[in-house]
KOLSEBA-510582 format. One record per residue (C-alpha): x, y, z; residue number from 1; residue in three letters. Coordinates in pm, 1 decimal. Layout:
<atoms>
+----------+----------+----------+-----+---------+
|        x |        y |        z | num | residuo |
+----------+----------+----------+-----+---------+
|        X |        Y |        Z | NUM |     ALA |
...
+----------+----------+----------+-----+---------+
</atoms>
This chain:
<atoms>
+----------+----------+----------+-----+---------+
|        x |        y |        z | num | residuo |
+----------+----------+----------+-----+---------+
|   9040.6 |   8358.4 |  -6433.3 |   1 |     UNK |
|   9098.4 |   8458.7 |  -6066.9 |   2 |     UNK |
|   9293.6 |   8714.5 |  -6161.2 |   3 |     UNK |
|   9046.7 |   8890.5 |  -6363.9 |   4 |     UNK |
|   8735.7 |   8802.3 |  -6114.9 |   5 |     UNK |
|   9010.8 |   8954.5 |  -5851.2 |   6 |     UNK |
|   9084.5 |   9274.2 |  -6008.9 |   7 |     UNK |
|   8751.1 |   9325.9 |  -6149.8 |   8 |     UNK |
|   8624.4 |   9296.5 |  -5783.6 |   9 |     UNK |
|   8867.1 |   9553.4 |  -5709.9 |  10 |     UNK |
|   8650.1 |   9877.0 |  -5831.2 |  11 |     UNK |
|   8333.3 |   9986.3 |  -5943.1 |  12 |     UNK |
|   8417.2 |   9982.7 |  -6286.9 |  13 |     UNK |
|   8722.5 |   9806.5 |  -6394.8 |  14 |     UNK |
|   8814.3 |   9814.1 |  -6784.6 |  15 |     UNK |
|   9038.1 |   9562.4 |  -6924.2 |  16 |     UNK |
|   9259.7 |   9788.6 |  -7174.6 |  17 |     UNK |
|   9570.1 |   9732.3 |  -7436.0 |  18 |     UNK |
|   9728.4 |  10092.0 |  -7473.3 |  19 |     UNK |
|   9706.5 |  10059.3 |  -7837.7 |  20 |     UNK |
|   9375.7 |   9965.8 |  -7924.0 |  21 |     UNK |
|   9178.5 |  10270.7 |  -8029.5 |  22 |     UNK |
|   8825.1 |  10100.4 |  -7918.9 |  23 |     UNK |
|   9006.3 |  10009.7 |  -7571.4 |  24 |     UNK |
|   9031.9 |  10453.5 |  -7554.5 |  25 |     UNK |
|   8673.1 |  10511.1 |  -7701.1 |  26 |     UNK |
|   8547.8 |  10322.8 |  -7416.8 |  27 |     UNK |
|   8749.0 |  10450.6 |  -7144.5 |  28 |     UNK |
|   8684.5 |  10833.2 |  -7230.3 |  29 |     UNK |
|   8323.4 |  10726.3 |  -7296.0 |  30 |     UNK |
|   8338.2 |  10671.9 |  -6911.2 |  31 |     UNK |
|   8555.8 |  10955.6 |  -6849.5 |  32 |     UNK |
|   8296.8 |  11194.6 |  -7004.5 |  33 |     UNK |
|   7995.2 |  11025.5 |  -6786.8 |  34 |     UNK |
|   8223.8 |  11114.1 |  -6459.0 |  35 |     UNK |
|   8345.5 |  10795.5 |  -6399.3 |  36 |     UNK |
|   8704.4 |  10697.9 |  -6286.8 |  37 |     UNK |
|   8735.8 |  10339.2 |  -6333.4 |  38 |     UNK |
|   9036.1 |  10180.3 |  -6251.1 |  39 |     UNK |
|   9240.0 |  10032.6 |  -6595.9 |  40 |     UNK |
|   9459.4 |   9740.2 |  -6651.6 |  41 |     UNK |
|   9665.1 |   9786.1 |  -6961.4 |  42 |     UNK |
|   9720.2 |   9392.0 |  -7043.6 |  43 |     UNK |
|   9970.2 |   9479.4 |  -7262.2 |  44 |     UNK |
|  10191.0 |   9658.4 |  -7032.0 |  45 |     UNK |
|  10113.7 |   9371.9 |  -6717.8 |  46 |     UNK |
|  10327.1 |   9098.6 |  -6660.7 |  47 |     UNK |
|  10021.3 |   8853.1 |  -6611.8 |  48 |     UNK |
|   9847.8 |   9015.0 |  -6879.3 |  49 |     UNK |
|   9876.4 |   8681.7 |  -7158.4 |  50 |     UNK |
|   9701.7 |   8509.2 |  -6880.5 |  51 |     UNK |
|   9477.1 |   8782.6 |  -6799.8 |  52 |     UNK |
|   9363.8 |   8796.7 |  -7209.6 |  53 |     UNK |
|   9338.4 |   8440.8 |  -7209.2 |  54 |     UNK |
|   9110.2 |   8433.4 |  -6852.4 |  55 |     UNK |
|   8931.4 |   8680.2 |  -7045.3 |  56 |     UNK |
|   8897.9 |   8498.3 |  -7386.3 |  57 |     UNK |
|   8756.3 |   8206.8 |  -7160.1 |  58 |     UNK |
|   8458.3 |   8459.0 |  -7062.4 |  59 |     UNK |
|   8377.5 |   8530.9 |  -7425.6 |  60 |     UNK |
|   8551.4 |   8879.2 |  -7500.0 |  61 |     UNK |
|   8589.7 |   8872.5 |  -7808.4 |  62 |     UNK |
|   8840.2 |   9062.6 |  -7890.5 |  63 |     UNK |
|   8974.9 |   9059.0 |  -7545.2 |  64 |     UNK |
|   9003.0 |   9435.3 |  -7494.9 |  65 |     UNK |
|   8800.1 |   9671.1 |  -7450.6 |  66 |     UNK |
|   8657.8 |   9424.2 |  -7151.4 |  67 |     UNK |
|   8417.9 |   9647.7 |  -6868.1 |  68 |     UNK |
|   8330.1 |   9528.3 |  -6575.5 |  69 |     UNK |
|   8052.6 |   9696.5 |  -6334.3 |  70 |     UNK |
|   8018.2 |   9618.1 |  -5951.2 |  71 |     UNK |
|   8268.1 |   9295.5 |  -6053.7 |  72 |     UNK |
|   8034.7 |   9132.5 |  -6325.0 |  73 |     UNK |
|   8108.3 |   9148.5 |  -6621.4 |  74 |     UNK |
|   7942.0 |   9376.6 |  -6873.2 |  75 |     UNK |
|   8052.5 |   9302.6 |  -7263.3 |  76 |     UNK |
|   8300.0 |   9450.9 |  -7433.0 |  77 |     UNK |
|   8261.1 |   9768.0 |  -7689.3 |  78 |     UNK |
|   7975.5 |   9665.4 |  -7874.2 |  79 |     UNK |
|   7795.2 |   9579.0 |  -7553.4 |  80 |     UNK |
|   7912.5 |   9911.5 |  -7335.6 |  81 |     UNK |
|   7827.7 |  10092.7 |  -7650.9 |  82 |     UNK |
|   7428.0 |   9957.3 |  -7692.2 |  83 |     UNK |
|   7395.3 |  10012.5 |  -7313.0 |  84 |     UNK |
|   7516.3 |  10362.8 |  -7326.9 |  85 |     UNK |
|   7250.4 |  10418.6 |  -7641.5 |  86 |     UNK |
|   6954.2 |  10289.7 |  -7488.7 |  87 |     UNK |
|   7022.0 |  10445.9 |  -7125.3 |  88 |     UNK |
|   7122.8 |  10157.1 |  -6938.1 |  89 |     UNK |
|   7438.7 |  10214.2 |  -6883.2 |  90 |     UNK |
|   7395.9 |  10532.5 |  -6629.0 |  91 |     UNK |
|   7184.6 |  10282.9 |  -6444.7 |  92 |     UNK |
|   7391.7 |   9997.0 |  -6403.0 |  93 |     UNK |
|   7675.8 |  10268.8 |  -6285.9 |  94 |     UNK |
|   7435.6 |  10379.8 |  -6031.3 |  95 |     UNK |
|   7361.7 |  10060.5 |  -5865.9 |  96 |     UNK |
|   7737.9 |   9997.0 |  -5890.5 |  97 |     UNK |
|   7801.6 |  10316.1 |  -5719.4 |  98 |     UNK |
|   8036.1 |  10463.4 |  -5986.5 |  99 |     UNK |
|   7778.8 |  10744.7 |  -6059.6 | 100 |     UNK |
|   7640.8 |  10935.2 |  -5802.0 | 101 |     UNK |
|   7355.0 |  11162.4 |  -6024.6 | 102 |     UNK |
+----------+----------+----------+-----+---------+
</atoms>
């Protein structure tokens, strides 16, 4: 879990990815297209990255990827980024995280 708190610390926005996973690429260009660059770990392609899925298993991602974290606390996964971008408070949170600067 250190690992993840660690990384997720790291960056405004930090998004726990697997390469593959089509909702781990919605989210990331849904953050792409609001002018955000938030840093990525591809779990898949990490050699902590079983422990980093499990770490985040243990915070209640379920599934484990896509995982978002904003200012280092963690957010939800897609369902969760998705509602927040539909009812507006997603461009706040990345303003008060600094990822957003409009």
């Amino acid at each position: 879990m250190d690992v993840v708190a660690t990384l997720a610390s790291q960056r405004a926005v930090v998004i726990f990815s697997k390469s593959t996973c089509c909702m781990s690429h919605a989210i990331k260009r849904l953050f792409y297209e609001q002018g955000v660059s938030p840093a990525i770990v591809e779990i898949d392609q990490d050699m902590y990255g079983k422990d980093i899925e499990w770490a985040l298993a243990r915070l209640g991602c379920s599934p484990a990827v896509p995982a978002v974290f904003v200012g280092g606390k963690f957010v939800g996964t897609a369902n969760t980024v998705m509602t927040l971008h539909l009812n507006g408070s997603l461009k706040r949170l990345l303003k008060e995280a600094g990822a957003l600067w409009l």
